[in-house]
C-alpha positions as MATLAB code, in Angstrom:
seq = 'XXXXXXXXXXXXXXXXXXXXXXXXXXXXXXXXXXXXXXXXXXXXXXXXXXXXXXXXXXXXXXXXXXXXXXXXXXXXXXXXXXXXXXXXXX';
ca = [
      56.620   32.313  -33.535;
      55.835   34.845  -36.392;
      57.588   38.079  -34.995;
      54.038   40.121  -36.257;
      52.531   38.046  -33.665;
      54.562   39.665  -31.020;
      52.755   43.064  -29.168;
      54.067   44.832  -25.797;
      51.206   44.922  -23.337;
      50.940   48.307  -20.473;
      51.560   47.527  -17.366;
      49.017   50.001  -15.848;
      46.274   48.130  -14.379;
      42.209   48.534  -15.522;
      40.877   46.830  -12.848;
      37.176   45.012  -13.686;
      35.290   42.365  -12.441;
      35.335   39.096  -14.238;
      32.226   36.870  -13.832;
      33.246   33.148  -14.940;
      31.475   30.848  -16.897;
      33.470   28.015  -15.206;
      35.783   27.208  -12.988;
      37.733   23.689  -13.306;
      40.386   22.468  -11.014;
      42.785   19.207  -10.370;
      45.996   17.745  -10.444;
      47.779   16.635  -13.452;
      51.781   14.930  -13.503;
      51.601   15.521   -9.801;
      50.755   19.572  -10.129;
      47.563   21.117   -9.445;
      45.589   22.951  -12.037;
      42.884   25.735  -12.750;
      41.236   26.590  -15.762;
      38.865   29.355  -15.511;
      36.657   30.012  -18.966;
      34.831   33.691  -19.383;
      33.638   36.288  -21.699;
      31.063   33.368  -22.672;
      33.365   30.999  -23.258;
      35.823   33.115  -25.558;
      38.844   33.297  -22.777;
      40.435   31.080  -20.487;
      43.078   31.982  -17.840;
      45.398   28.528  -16.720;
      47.009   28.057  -13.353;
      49.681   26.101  -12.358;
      49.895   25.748   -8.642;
      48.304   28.519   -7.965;
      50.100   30.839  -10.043;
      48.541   32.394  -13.842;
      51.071   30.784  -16.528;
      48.482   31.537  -19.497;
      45.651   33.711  -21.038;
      43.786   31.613  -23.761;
      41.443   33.160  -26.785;
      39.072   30.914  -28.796;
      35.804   29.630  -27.758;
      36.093   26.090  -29.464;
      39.736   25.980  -30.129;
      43.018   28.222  -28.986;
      43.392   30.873  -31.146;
      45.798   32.941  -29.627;
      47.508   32.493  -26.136;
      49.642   34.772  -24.109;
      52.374   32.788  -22.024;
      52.767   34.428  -18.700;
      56.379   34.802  -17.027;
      58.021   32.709  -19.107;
      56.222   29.576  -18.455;
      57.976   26.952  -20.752;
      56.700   23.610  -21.147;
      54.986   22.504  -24.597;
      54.223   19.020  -23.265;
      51.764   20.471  -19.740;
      50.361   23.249  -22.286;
      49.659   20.551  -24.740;
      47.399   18.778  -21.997;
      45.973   21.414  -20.183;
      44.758   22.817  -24.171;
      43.271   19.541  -24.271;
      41.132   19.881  -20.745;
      40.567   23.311  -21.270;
      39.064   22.995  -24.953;
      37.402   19.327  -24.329;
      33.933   19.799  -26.266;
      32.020   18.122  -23.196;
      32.860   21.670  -21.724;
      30.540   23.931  -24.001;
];
């Protein structure tokens, strides 16, 4: 990770309404998933069991992503990328 990469965010809260382009949901190595794409297609937020473990950029590939709480595991990221950026999807 290139340290410039690296910005603090505030934790005051601007609360808005999202409207979502799509909502897409199952299970995957036994865990259940959401995907939610909005901002036409230019963010996704990922779910793990119900909890947020990622904010995605990039409306045909990731271009930047924002781990949430320390989620850790390159191989489920790796596949839910895949589902979330699938081209069948645009």
């Amino acid at each position: 990770m290139d340290s410039s990469s690296i910005a603090k965010v505030s934790k005051k809260e601007f609360p808005f309404q999202v409207t979502y382009d799509y909502q897409l949901t199952g299970k995957i190595r036994g865990e259940r998933f959401t995907i939610q794409s909005f901002w036409n297609h230019e963010m996704k937020e990922m779910y793990l069991n119900n909890k947020i473990i990622a904010i995605v950029k990039g409306k045909t590939d990731p271009e930047n992503i924002i781990l949430i709480n320390g989620y850790n595991n390159p191989t489920m990221m790796k596949e839910l990328l895949l589902i979330a950026y699938n081209k069948f999807l645009l």
